[in-house]
C-alpha positions in Angstrom: 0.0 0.0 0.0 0.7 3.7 -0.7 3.5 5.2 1.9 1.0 8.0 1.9 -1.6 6.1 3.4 -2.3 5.8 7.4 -3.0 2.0 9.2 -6.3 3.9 9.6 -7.5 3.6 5.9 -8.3 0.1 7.0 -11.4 1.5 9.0 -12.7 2.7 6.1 -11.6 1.4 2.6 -11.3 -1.0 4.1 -13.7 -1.3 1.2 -12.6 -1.2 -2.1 -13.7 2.4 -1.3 -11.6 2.3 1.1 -8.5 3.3 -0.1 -8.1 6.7 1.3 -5.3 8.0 0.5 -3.5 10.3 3.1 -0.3 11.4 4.8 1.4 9.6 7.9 1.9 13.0 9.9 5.5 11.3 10.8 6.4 11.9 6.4 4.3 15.3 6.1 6.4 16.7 8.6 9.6 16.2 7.0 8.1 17.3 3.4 6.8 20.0 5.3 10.1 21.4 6.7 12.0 20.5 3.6 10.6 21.8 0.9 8.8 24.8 3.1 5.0 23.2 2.9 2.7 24.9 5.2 -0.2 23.0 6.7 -2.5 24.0 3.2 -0.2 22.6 1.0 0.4 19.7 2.8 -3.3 18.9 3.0 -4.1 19.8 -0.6 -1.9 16.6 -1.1 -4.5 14.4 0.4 -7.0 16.6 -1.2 -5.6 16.1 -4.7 -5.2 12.7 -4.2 -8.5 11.5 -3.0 -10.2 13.6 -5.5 -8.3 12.3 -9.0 -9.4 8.7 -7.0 -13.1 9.3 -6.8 -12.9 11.3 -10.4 -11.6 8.3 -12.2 -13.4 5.7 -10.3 -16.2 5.6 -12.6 -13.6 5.6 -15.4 -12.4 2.0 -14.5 -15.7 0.6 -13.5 -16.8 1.4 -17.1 -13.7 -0.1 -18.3 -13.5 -3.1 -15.7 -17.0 -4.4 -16.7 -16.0 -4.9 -20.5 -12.2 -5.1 -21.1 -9.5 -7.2 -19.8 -9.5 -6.5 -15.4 -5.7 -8.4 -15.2 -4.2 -5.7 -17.6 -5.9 -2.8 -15.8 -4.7 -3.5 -13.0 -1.6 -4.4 -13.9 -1.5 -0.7 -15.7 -3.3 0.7 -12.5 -0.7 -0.4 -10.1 2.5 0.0 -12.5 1.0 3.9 -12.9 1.2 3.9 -9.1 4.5 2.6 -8.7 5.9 4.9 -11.0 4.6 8.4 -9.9 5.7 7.2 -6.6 8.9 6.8 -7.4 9.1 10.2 -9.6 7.5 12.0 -6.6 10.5 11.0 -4.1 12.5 13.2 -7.1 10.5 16.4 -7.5 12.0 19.2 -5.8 9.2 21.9 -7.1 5.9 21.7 -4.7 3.2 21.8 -7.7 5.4 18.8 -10.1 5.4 17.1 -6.2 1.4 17.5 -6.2 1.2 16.2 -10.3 2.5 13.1 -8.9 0.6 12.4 -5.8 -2.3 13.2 -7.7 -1.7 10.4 -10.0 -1.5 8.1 -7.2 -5.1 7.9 -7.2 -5.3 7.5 -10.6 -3.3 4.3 -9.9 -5.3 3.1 -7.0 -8.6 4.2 -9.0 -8.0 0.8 -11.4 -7.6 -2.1 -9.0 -9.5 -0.8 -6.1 -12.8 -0.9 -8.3 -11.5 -4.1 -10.4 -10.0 -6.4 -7.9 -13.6 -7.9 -5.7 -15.2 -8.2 -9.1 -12.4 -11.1 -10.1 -13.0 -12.4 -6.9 -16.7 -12.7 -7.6 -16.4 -14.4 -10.7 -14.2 -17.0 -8.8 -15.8 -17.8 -6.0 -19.2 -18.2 -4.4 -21.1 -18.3 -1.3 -19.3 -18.6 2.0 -15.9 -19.3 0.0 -16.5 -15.6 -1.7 -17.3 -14.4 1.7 -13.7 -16.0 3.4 -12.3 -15.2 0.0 -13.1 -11.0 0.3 -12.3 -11.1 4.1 -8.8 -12.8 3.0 -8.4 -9.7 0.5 -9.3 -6.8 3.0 -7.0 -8.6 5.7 -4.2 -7.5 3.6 -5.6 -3.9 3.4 -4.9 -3.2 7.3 -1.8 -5.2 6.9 0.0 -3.5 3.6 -1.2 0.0 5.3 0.5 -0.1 8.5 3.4 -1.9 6.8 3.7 1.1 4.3 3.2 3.6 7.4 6.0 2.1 9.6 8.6 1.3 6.6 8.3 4.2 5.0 9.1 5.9 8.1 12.0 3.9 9.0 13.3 4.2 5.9 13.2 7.8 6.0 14.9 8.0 9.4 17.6 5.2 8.7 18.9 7.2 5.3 18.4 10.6 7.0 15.5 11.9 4.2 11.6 11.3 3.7 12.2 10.7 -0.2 13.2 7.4 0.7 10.3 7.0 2.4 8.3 7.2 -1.4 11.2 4.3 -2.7 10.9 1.9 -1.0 7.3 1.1 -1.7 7.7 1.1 -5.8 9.4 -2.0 -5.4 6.8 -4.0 -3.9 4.9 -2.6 -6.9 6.7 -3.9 -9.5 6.5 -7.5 -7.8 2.7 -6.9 -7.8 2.3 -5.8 -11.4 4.4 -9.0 -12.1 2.0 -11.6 -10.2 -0.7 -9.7 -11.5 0.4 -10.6 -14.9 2.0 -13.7 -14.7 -0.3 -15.9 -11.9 -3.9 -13.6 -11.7 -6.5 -15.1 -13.7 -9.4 -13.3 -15.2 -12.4 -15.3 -15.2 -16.1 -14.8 -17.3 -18.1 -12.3 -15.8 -20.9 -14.5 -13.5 -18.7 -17.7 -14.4 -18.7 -18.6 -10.7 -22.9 -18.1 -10.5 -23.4 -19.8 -13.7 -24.4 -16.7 -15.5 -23.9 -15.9 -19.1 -24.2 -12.2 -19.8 -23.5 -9.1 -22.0 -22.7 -6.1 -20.8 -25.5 -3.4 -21.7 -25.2 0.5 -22.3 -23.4 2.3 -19.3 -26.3 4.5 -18.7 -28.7 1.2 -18.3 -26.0 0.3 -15.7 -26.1 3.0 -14.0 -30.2 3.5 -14.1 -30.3 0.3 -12.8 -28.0 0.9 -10.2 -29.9 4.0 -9.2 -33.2 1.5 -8.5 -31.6 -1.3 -6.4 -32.6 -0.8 -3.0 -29.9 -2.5 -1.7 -26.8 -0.8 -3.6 -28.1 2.7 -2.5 -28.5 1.9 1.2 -26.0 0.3 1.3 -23.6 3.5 0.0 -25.3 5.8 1.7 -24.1 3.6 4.5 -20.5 3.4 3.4 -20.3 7.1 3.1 -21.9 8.0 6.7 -19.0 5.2 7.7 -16.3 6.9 5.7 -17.3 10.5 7.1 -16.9 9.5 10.9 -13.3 7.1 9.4 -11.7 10.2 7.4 -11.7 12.8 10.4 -10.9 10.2 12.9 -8.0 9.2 10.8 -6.9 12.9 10.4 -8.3 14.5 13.4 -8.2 11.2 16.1 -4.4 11.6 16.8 -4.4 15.3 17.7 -7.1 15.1 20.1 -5.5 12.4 22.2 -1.7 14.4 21.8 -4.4 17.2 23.4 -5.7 15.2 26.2 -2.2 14.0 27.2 -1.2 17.3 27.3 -3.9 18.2 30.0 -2.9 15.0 32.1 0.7 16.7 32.0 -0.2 19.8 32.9 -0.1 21.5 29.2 3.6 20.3 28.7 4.3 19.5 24.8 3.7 15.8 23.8 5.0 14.2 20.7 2.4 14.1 17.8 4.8 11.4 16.2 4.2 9.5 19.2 1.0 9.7 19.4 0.3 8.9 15.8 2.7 6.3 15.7 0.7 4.1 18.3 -3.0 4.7 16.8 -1.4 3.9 13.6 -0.5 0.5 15.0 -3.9 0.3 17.1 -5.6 1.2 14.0 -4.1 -1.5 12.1 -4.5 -4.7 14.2 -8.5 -3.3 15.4 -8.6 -3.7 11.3 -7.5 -7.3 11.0 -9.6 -8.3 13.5 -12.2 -6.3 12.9 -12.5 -7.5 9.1 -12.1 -10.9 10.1 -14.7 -10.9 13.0 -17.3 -9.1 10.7 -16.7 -11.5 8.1 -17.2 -14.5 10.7 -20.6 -13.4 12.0 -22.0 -12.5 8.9 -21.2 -16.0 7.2 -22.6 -17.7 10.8 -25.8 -15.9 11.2 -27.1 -15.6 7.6 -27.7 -19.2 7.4 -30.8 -18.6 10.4 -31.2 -15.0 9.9 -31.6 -13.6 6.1 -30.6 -9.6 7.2 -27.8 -10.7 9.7 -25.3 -9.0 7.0 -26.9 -5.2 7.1 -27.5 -6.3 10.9 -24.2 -6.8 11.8 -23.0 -3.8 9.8 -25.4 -1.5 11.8 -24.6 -3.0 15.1 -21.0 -2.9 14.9 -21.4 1.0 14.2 -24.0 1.6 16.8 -21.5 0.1 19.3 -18.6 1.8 17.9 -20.0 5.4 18.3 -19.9 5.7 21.8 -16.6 4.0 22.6 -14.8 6.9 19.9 -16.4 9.4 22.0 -15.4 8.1 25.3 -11.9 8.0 24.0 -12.2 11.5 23.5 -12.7 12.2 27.1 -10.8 9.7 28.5 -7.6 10.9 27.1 -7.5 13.8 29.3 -7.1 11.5 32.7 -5.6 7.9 31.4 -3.5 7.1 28.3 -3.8 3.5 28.7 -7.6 3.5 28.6 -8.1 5.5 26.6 -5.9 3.5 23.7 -7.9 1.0 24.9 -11.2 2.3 24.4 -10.3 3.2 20.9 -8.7 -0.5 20.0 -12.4 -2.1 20.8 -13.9 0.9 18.9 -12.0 0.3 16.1 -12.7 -3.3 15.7 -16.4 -2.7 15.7 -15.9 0.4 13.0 -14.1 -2.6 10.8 -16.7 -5.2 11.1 -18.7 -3.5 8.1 -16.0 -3.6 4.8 -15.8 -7.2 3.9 -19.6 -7.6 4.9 -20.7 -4.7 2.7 -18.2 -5.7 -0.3 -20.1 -9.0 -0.2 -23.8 -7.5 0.1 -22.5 -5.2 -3.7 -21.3 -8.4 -5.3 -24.3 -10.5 -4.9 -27.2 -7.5 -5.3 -25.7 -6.5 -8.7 -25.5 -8.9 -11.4 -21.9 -9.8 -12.7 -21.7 -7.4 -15.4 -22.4 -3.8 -13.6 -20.1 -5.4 -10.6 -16.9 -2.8 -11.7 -19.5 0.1 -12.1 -21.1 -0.3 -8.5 -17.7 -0.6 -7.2 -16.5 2.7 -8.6 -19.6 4.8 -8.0 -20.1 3.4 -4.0 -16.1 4.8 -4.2 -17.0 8.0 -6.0 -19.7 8.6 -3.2 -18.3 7.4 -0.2 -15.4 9.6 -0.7 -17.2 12.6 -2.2 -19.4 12.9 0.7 -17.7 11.1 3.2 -13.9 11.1 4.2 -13.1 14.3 1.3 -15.0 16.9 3.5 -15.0 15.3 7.1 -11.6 16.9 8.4 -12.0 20.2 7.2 -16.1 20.2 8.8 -15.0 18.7 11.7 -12.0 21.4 11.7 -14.2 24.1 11.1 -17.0 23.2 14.0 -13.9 22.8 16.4 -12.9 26.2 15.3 -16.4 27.7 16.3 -16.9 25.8 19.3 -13.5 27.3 20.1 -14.2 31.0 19.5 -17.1 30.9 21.7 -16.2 29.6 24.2 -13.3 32.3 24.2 -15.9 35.5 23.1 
């Protein structure tokens, strides 16, 4: 996974929609005091990124429901590799931003291809283990790319080593890709025999399953609460240990460091555990999926709020409080990955992918830090009128 991205992403994108791509505040710092990037710069590089994601999205569903998935992704994650490994050599701020920007493009191709294949390979409970295997490795490549790339920054003394390490992984991946992935008949696995129809019957027909459009309008409220605790989560608690030492400075890097980590192993389990009790309780209860999915949420709520407080009288519990809330916010990405694949018939699989991506992100995790910035600041200024 992208160097750029924090263990957190596996709360959210944990879908396929879950690739959001952001900064590990350990990096950011260093590009920040190298190149002279103030805090807008540095977040117009998430902001870029996440945007060119969402944008071409749709792009490669289109193109993943009727050409050749193996060589789009293959392209997809070779594109990724690449501007990744240019961006660790631009020295001007705007050619830097070109080439994060086209990260996204890069993670645009498989993130909307890659379940699809899946689908047409397996079915059942054996898709369902199958997609919990595949989003297991989403927590794990994330913190991964988070704590490599920050050692290899601080081993060879700069943060553009950070961004070369990672290119090498992707060429291995592109190579796999096309040398072992297959690419199987759309529906092969369910028996089904179709042709793909006009993109704008797709996407009419996407726009009337009840199902599909809960279900997104789910992912994005999920993604909302996931993209400002991802930016925002770390901050509060460096603020909270502050107070319990009486306002003296605490390390942000320290801070971050461990909810990355906490943030990465509540995603394994939580994917794992979701996917469990959604393949044990469908067989007696028809909703338990959606069921599950809700409850893990409506659990998870207050125990991220708690945190909140908590952190201004006990570190421990409070890391704590957020582990367990974490694993519940993760219980939901396999589970609804699952719920796309077998509402939408094989051929409009790529499409629904990208569009529950284009959504989730546009109204989810893109605007959450900057609304949840901007209430803090009001709720600040009056209470200092």
């Amino acid at each position: 996974m992208p160097l750029w991205k924090w263990p957190i992403k596996s709360a959210l994108h944990q879908l396929p929609n879950m690739h959001v791509p952001t900064t590990p505040i350990r990096i950011l710092t260093q590009i920040q005091c190298d190149p002279n990037i103030g805090d807008t710069e540095g977040g117009l590089l998430q902001t870029a990124s996440v945007a060119i994601y969402m944008i071409c999205a749709p792009v490669f569903g289109y193109l993943g429901d009727r050409y050749s998935r193996r060589l789009i992704m293959a392209a997809g994650i070779f594109v990724w590799s690449l501007t990744t490994l240019l961006g660790s050599y631009m020295t001007n701020f705007w050619a830097f931003l070109v080439m994060r920007s086209l990260v996204g493009l890069g993670e645009a191709s498989y993130s909307t291809i890659a379940p699809t294949i899946i689908s047409d390979l397996f079915v059942g409970d054996t898709r369902s283990k199958f997609l919990a295997l595949f989003y297991f490795a989403i927590p794990v490549g994330s913190g991964l790319g988070y704590i490599v790339g920050s050692e290899a920054s601080r081993v060879m003394g700069s943060w553009y080593w950070g961004l070369r390490v990672t290119p090498v992984f992707g060429a291995i991946a592109v190579l796999l890709i096309l040398l072992v992935v297959q690419d199987p008949p759309r529906g092969e696995s369910e028996g089904a025999h179709l042709s793909a129809t006009s993109w704008w019957d797709d996407i009419k027909s996407l726009g009337k399953n009840k199902s599909f459009v809960m279900s997104t309008a789910a992912c994005t409220a999920v993604a909302f609460v996931a993209g400002a605790l991802a930016w925002w989560g770390p901050k509060f608690i460096a603020l909270g240990l502050a107070t319990q030492q009486g306002h003296q400075d605490v390390s942000l890097d320290d801070v971050s460091y461990i909810f990355g980590l906490i943030a990465m192993i509540a995603g394994l389990l939580g994917v794992l555990l979701g996917s469990f009790l959604g393949q044990k309780l469908r067989v007696r209860y028809q909703r338990a999926d959606p069921i599950v999915c809700g409850m893990g949420m409506l659990f998870s709520t207050p125990l991220m709020l708690a945190a909140l407080f908590i952190a201004g009288w006990n570190t421990t519990t409070c890391f704590v409080v957020v582990f367990f809330g974490q694993v519940l916010l993760n219980l939901n990405w396999a589970i609804v990955a699952d719920i796309l694949l077998y509402t939408v018939i094989p051929t409009r699989r790529s499409t629904a992918e990208a569009f529950q991506i284009l959504f989730s992100h546009a109204l989810g995790d893109a605007g959450s830090p900057y609304l949840i910035g901007q209430i803090r600041n009001v709720i600040y200024r009056s209470h200092h009128c």
